[in-house]
N, C-alpha and C positions, 0 to 999 in steps of 0.2 A: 636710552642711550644718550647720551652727552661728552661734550670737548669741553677744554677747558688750556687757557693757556695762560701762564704766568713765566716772569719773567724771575733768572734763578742767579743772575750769574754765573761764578766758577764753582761747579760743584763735582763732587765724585762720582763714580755711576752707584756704590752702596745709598749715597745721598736723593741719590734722584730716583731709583727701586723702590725706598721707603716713601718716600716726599710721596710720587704714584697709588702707593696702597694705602695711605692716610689720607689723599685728596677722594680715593675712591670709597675708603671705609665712611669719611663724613658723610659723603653724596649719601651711601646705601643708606646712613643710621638713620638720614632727618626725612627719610620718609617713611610710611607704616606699611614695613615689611618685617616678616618673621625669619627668612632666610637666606643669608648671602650667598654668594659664592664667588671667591674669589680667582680669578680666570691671571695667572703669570708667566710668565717664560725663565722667571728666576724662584724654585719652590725653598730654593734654602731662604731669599729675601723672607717670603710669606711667615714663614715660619719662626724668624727670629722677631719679628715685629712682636712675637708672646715672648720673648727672653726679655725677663726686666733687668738682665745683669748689666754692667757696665760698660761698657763699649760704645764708640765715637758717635754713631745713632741711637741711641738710649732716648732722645728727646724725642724722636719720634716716635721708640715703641711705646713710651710713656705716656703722647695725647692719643695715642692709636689705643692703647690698654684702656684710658679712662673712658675713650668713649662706647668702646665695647661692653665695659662692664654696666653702664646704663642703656645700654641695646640689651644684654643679659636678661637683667633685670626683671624684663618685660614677659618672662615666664619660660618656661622648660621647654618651651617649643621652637624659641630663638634659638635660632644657630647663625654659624659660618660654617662654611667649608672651604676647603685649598686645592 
């Protein structure tokens, strides 16, 4: 378990959902673990973080999606869950 606190300015609450599960997906990936799980109170958030379509947080799902896919990677036994 870990805190973390950075300073954001004005943001929205979709902004600050994603910001959360990106600061949380890094934590999990840089250490040698095989399986996430992601713990939200917002499960549509969790969920669009995999939508690489276009929309105002797109830059998030995008370093969130890159870093997954070299968590992936690391064989058939890697997961996440939501």
């Amino acid at each position: 378990m870990s805190s973390s606190k950075i300073s954001a300015g004005r943001v929205t609450t979709s902004d600050t959902k994603l910001f959360t599960i990106r600061l949380g997906v890094f934590k999990a990936t840089n250490i040698n673990i095989e399986h996430i799980i992601l713990i939200t109170d917002s499960l549509g958030f969790a969920k669009r973080v995999m939508d690489l379509s276009v929309y105002s947080g797109q830059a998030y799902s995008l370093t969130i999606y890159y870093k997954l896919r070299s968590f992936f990677s690391g064989g058939l036994s890697y997961r996440i869950e939501f």
